[in-house]
KEZA-634618 format. One record per residue (C-alpha): residue in three letters; x, y, z. Coordinates in steps of 0.05 Angstrom, whole numbers, padded with zeros to 5 digits, always signed. Layout:
// residues N
ALAXYZ;...
END
This chain:
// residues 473
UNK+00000+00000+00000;UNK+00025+00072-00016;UNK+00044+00110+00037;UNK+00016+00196+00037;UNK+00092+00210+00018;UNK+00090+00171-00049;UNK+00037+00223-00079;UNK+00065+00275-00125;UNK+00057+00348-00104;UNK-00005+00365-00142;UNK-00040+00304-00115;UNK-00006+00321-00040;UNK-00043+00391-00039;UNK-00109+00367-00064;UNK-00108+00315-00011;UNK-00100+00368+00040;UNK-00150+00416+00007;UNK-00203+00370+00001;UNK-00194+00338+00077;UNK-00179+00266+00053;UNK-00108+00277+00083;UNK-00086+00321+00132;UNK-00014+00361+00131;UNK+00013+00330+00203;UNK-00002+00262+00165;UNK+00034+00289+00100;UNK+00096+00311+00142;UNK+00099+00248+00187;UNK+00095+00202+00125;UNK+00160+00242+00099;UNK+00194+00240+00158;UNK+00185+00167+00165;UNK+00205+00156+00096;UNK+00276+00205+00108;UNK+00287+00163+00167;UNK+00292+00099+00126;UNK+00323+00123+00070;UNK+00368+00185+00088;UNK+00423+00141+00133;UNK+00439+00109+00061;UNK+00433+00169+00010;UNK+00457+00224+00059;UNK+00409+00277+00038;UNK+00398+00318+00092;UNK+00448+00371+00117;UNK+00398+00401+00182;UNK+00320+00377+00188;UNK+00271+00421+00238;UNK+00219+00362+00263;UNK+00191+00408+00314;UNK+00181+00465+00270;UNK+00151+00422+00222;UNK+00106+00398+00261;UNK+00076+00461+00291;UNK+00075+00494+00218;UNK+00034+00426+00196;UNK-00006+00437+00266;UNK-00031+00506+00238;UNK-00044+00494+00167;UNK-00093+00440+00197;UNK-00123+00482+00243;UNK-00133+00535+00195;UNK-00162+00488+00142;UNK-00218+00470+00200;UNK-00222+00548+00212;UNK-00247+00556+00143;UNK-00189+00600+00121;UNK-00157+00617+00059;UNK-00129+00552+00027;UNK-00070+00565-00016;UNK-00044+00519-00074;UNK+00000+00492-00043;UNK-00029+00494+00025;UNK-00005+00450+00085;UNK+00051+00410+00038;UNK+00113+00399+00070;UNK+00179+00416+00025;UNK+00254+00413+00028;UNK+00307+00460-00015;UNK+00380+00458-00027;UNK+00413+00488+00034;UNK+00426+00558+00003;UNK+00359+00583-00002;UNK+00364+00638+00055;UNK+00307+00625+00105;UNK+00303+00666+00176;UNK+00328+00636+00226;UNK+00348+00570+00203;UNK+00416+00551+00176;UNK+00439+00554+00099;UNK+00506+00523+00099;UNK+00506+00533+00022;UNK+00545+00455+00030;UNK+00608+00486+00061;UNK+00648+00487+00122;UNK+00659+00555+00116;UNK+00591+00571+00121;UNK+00569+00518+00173;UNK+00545+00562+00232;UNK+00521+00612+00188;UNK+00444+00631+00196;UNK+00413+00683+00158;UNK+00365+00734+00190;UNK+00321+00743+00132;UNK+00279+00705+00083;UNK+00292+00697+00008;UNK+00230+00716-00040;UNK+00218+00643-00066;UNK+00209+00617-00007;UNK+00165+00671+00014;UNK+00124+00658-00049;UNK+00119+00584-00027;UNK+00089+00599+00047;UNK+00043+00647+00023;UNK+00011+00593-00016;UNK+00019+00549+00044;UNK+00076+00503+00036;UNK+00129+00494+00093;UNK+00203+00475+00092;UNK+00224+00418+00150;UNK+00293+00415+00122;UNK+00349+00441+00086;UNK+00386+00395+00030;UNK+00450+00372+00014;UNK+00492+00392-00041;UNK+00557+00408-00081;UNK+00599+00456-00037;UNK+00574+00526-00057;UNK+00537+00489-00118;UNK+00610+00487-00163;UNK+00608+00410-00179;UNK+00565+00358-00224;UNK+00571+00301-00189;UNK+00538+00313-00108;UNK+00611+00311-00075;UNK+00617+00345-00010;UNK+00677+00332+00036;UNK+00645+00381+00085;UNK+00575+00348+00093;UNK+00590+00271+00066;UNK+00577+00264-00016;UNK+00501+00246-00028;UNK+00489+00169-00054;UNK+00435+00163-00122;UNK+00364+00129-00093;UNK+00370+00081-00146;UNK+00444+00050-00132;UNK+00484+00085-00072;UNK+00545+00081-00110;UNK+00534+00121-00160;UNK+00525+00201-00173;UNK+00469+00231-00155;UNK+00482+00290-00213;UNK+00501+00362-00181;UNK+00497+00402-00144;UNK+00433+00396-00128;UNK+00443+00334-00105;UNK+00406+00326-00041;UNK+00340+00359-00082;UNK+00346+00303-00131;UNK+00355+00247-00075;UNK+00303+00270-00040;UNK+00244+00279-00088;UNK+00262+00216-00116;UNK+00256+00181-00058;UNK+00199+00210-00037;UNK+00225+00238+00029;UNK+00207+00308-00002;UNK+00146+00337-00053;UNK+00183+00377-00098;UNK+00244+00426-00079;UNK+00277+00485-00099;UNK+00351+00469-00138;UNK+00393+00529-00175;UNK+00424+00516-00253;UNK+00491+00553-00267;UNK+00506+00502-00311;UNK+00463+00438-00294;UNK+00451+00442-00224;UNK+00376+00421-00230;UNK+00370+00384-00293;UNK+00432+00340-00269;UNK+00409+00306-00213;UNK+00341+00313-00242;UNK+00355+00268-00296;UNK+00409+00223-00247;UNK+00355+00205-00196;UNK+00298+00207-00245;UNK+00251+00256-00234;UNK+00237+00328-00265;UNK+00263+00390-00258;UNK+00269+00463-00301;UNK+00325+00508-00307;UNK+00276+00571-00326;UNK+00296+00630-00370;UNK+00345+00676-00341;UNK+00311+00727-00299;UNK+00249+00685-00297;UNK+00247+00672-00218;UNK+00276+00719-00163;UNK+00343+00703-00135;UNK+00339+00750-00076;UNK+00372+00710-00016;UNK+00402+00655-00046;UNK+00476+00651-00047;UNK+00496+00662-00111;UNK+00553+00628-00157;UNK+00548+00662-00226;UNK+00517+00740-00231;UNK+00505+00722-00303;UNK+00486+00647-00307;UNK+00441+00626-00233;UNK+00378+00616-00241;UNK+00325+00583-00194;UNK+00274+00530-00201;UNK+00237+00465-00178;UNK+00253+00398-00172;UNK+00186+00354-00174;UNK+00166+00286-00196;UNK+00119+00311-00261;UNK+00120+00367-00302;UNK+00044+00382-00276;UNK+00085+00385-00202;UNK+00145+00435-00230;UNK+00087+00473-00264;UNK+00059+00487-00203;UNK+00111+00512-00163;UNK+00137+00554-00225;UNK+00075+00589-00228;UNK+00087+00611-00153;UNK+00164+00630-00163;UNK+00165+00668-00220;UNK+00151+00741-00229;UNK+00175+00794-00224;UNK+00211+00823-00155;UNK+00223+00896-00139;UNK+00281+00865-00088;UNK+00315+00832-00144;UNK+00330+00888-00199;UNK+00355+00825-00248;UNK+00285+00792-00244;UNK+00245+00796-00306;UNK+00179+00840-00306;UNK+00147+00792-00360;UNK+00070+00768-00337;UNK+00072+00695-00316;UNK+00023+00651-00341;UNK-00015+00592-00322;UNK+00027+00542-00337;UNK-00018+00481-00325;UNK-00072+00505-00365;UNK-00039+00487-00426;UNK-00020+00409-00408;UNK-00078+00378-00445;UNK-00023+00327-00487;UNK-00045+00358-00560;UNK+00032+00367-00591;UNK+00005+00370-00658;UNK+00059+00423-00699;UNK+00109+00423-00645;UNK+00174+00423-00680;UNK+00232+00379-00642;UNK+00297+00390-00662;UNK+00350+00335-00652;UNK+00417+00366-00658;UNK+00467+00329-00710;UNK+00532+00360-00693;UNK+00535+00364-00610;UNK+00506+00341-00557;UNK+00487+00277-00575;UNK+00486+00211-00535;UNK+00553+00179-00519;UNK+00525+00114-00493;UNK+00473+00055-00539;UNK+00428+00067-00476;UNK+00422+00137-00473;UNK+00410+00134-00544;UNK+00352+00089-00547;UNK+00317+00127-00488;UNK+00329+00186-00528;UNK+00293+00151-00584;UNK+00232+00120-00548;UNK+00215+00183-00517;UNK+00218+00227-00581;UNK+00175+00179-00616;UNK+00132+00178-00553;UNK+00129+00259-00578;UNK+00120+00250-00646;UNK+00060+00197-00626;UNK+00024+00249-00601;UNK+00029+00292-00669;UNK+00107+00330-00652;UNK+00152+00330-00715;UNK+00221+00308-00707;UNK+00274+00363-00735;UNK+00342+00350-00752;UNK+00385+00403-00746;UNK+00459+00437-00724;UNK+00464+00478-00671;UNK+00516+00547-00684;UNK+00568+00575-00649;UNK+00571+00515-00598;UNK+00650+00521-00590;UNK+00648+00592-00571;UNK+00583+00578-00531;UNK+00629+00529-00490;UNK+00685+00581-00481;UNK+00652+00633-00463;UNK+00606+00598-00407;UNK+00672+00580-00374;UNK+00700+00651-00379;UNK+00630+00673-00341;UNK+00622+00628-00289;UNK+00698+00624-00272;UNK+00710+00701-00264;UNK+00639+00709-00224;UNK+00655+00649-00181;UNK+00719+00677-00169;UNK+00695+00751-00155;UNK+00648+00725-00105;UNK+00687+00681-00068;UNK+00750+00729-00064;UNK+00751+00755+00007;UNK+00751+00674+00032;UNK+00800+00652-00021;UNK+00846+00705+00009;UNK+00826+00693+00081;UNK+00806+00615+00079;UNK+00836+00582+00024;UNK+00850+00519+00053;UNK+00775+00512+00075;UNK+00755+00497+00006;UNK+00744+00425-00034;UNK+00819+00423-00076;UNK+00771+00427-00148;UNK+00740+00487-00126;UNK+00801+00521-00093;UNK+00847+00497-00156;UNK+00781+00524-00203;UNK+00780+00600-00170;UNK+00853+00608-00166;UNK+00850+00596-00246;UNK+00787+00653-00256;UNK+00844+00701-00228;UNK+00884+00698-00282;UNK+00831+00708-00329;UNK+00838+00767-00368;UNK+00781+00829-00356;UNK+00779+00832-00435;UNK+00759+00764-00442;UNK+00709+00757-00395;UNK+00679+00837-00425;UNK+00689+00801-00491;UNK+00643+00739-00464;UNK+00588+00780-00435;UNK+00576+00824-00498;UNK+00575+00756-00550;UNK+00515+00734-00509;UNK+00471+00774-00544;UNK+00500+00763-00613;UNK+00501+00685-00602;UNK+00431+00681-00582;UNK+00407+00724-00645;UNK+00437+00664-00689;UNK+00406+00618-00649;UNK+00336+00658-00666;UNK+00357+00662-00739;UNK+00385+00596-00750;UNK+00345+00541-00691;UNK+00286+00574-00671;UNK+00263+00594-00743;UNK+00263+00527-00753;UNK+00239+00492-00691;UNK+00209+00497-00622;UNK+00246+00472-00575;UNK+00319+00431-00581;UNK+00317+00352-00553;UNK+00383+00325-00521;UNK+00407+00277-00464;UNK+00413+00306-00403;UNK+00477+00268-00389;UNK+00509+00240-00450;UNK+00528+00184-00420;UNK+00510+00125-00371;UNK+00513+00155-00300;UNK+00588+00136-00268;UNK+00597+00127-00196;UNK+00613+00168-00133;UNK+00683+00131-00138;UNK+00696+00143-00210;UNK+00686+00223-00204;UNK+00726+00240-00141;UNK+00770+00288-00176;UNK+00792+00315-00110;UNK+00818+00240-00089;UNK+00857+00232-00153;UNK+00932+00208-00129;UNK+00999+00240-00162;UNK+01007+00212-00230;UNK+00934+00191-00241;UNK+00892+00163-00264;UNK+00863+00219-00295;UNK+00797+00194-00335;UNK+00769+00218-00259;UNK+00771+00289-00291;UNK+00739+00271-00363;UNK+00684+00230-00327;UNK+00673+00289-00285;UNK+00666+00339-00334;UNK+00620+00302-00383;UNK+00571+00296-00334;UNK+00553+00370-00346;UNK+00573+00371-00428;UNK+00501+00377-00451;UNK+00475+00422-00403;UNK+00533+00480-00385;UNK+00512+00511-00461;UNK+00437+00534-00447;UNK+00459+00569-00379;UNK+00499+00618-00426;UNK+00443+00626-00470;UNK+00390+00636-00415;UNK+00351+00594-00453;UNK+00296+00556-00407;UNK+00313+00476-00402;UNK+00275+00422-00370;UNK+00298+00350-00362;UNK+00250+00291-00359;UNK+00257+00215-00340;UNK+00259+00171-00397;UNK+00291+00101-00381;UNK+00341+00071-00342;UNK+00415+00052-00358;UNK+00447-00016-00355;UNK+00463+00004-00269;UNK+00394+00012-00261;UNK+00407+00088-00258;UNK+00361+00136-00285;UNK+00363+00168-00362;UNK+00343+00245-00378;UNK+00311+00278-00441;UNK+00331+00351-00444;UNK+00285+00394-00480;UNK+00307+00480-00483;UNK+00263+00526-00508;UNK+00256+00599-00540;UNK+00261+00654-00475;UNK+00205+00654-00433;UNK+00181+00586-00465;UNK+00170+00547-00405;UNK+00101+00534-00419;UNK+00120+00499-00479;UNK+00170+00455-00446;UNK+00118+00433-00397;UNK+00067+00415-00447;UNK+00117+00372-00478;UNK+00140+00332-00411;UNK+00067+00330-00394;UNK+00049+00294-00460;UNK+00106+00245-00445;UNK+00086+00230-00382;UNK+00022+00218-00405;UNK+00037+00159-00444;UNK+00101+00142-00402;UNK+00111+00114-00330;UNK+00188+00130-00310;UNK+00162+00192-00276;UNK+00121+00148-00230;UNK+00166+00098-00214;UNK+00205+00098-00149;UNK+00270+00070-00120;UNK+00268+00017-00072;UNK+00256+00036-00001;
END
């Protein structure tokens, strides 16, 4: 018998709007699940039962009260231990910020209580979000639902874990260049990088000025949907955040893709691995079932989309971590110490020259994909997921072996290019590799196109079940 924890989000907040379930019995189900599960995957970095409790205590009592019920009212959520919330801690995965606790809220998770939703814990995840994989010497590395050994995707790694195995709803990850749609295709459930500017980032530690973003981790693209549609908007404490009207985005999930143009890129991103490929396949044709047409095409300016992300990210990285590189060098993981002290020697003209071919780049894409097609269809991750072991660039002894770093960095290959682009990117479960580890369909749209990529997931979700299936307890 399913337990109140293994019911998506959607369902979750229905439940408690209608009576059939209550919120205390929502959170208690969760709880009990994250104490069976979380000793093995790790996913946790701080969990508030007693807060909990009382916050799942009052949406109750105000549900009997007849108040205001809220869509997403009484459902108890976790986030990736950088989203600033008062008086709890955000560690942002690092030792150097493990006593810190901020004394404000950040807007998302504002926008989340006022539509009733609670957070009873905080998530584990890459060291201030700068790896692929869920490594953390500071917190313990966080173990894939599906097979311990293996990578969990980064750095939202303790979102992914813990939505997949059903210890959390849905939960909020950040994307510089994969960090939701990595461990959202690794531990096989859904999540959206949206278009840049899309969702407020006030109070959430940042990584990349030009290439975070913010945005759900759920187990359907009817779940994300949801959340999105609280998140996003405009924020007069973020001057970044876009001022474009958000619209409903589950109005439009009724599984009709008839003229939806998929392009399948021919010259990058492509699948390195017969089982990626053929998940790839099925799902498209799952697509084009439902009346999409499959587009081949070549995608521009993807070397100079590659150097220029790493120019960005590096130099912002850099800038915002300079005070503790000077002062508390030797706190940091050896890849992300060894990865600012490069950004340093970056030249200013490169990283000017990097910023201003964003706009350029894009226009080609507008000319050259999107003339052509509505969204772009890739793997997630190229390849077949590796382990835990097999990634550990920071354990790699003198003289080798060095595949550690390749593996690494291909985690990360397909997704790195849309964070440049701001383009909005969604990944989707869509089989299982040969380790029984999840598989990820990547879809990127136009700007402000998220509605489109949820229509698309929906559809395949429709007609598919890997978004419903769960790892073993």
């Amino acid at each position: 018998m399913s337990a109140p924890c293994d019911l998506g989000l959607v369902e979750a907040a229905d439940a408690v709007a209608s009576g059939a379930l209550t919120s205390s019995a929502l959170l208690e189900s969760c709880l009990e699940r994250m104490d069976a599960t979380n000793p093995t995957l790790n996913a946790t970095i701080w969990v508030d039962r007693d807060g909990a409790r009382q916050a799942a205590a009052a949406a109750d009592a105000a549900r009997a009260a007849g108040k205001r019920i809220g869509r997403l009212h009484g459902v108890p959520l976790a986030h990736k231990d950088m989203y600033y919330q008062a008086g709890q801690p955000s560690t942002c995965g690092s030792a150097i910020r493990r006593d810190f606790m901020p004394d404000y809220t950040c807007t998302v998770v504002d926008r989340l209580s006022a539509e009733g939703a609670f957070s009873f814990a905080g998530l584990n995840m890459a060291e201030f979000a700068q790896n692929p994989t869920g490594h953390n010497r500071a917190f313990g590395h966080c173990h894939n639902p599906w097979n311990p050994p293996y990578i969990t995707g980064g750095s939202s790694s303790g979102s992914g874990a813990a939505v997949a195995a059903r210890i959390a709803f849905a939960s909020l990850g950040s994307d510089t260049g994969g960090s939701i749609r990595l461990p959202a295709s690794a531990c096989g459930v859904t999540g959206i990088k949206p278009t840049q500017t899309r969702v407020s980032r006030y109070g959430v530690m940042p990584l990349s000025f030009s290439m975070d973003n913010v945005g759900p981790l759920a187990r359907s693209a009817r779940d994300c949907a949801r959340v999105l549609s609280i998140i996003a908007g405009h924020d007069p404490l973020d001057p970044t955040c876009a001022t474009e009207a958000v619209p409903d985005y589950e109005a439009g999930l009724d599984g009709d893709l008839r003229g939806q143009r998929i392009g399948v890129p021919k010259n990058v991103l492509q699948a390195k691995d017969p089982a990626v490929q053929a998940a790839i396949d099925a799902a498209l044709a799952v697509l084009a079932g439902r009346g999409a047409v499959i587009v081949p095409i070549d995608l521009p300016l993807m070397e100079a989309v590659a150097a220029y992300s790493g120019v960005v990210s590096r130099v912002e990285g850099a800038t915002i971590h300079a005070r503790w590189m000077r002062e508390r060098a030797q706190d940091y993981a050896v890849y992300i110490s060894a990865r600012m002290f490069a950004a340093y020697s970056i030249p200013g003209t490169y990283y000017v020259e990097a910023l201003a071919q964003r706009g350029p780049i894009l226009q080609a894409f507008a000319r050259e994909v999107f003339a052509q097609v509505d969204v772009i269809a890739t793997p997630t991750i190229p390849t077949a997921l590796p382990t835990l072991a097999e990634t550990d660039i920071d354990a790699i002894p003198p003289g080798g072996p060095f595949d550690a770093i390749a593996k690494f960095h291909a985690v990360s290959l397909n997704t790195r290019p849309f964070n440049y682009l701001g383009l909005p990117t969604i990944s989707a479960p869509c089989g299982f590799d040969a380790n029984g580890c999840p598989i990820g369909l990547q879809l990127a749209g136009r700007p402000f196109a998220e509605a489109r990529l949820f229509k698309l997931v929906d559809a395949l979700q429709r007609d598919t079940e890997w978004h419903s299936r769960k790892p073993a307890p």
